[in-house]
C-alpha positions, 0 to 999 in steps of 0.5 A: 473772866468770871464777873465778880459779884457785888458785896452787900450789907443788909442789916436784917432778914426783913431788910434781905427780903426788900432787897431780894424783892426789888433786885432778884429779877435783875440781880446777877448776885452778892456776896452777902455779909452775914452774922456769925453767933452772937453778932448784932452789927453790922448785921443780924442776918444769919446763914439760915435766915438768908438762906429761907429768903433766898429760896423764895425768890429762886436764889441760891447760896453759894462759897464762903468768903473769910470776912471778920471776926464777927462777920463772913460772906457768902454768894447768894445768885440765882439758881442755874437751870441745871442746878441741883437740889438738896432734899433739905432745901425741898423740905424748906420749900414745903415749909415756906409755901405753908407760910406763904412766903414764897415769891413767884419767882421762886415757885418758877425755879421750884416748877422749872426743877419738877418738870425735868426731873431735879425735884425728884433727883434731890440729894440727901445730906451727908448724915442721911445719904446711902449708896446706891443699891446698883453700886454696892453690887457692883463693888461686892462683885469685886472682893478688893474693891469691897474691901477698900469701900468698907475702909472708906470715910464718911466724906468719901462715901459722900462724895462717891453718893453726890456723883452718882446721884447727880448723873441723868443717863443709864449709860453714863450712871453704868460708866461711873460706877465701873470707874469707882470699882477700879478706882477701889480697887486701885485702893485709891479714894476720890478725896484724901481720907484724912479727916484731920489738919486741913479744915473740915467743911460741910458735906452737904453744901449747895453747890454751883454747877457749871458746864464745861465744853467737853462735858464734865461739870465743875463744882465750887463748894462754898469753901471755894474748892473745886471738885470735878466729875460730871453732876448733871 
């Protein structure tokens, strides 16, 4: 059973950082208490803020959690070897390395992630993120599947981008792709296509990657939604 993280209240980004400073080496992670708009307690503390913090020292935020109506929570823990990166995190880094804020700790995750490749696989955000020229020739090459992919929402362009890009071998990049033409070409889609009554959530979330023995990955949004497919 999954060890169920401790919740924490800090009441500033300052009083995060002291916190992340004297436990981020033996922390195994919280559920951290943050702020929604105009809320000033029991926190300050913003999604961003503790975002910028925790990349400092290597963590990484997680799910969401329902709280109050003036507070959520969201799990913060140390970022997993095979955890994958966000451009918009990369570009977050540069900018804390100019201010030097980053901690050691943090700099270690950053170098563990350029040295076998994350840094550079770094995955755009949903706004910004375009599929791959070898699948859109792939599909073309089959008149159904194009037609199903020009019918495709924006978040299932997106989660079609997040698998492929997450993916280390040639072989295994060739066999996704062939299971996404079929797919199409089954007029079949990787998530529902509605994009109204159930909740919207954020297309470009960090997320946690968790191995599993037969291979395949598991992904939890911060929503708590778990999305299946081999991430690398």
């Amino acid at each position: 059973m999954p060890l169920e993280l401790p919740a924490l209240t800090v009441l500033s980004s300052i009083l995060w950082r002291q916190w992340l400073l004297q436990n981020h080496s033996s922390s195994p992670g919280v559920w951290l208490t943050l702020a929604k708009k105009g809320t000033t307690s029991p926190t300050t503390l913003t999604y961003q803020q503790a975002l910028e913090e925790a990349l400092c020292f290597g963590f990484i935020d997680g799910q969401t959690r329902k709280q109050d109506t003036a507070t959520y929570s969201q799990r913060f823990a140390p970022r997993t070897a095979k955890s994958t990166w966000s451009k918009r995190n990369v570009g977050i880094i540069a900018r804390l390395e100019e201010e030097s804020r980053m901690h050691e700790s943090g700099r270690k995750a950053v170098d563990a992630a350029k040295a076998d490749g994350r840094w550079d696989a770094a995955y755009a955000g949903s706004k910004d993120a375009e599929l791959p020229e070898d699948f859109l020739s792939a599909v073309a090459s089959s008149p159904a599947a194009q037609v199903a992919l020009e019918g495709l929402s924006r978040q299932n362009r997106y989660v079609i981008y997040m698998r492929l890009a997450a993916l280390k071998t040639t072989a295994g990049r060739e066999k996704r792709i062939k299971a996404f033409v079929e797919m199409l070409e089954r007029g079949e889609t990787p998530v529902s296509q509605r994009d109204g009554g159930e909740k919207k959530r954020k297309l470009d979330e960090e997320v946690e990657v968790v191995s599993e023995p037969d291979g395949v990955e598991k992904r939890t949004t911060r929503s708590g939604r778990k999305v299946h497919g081999r991430y690398g």
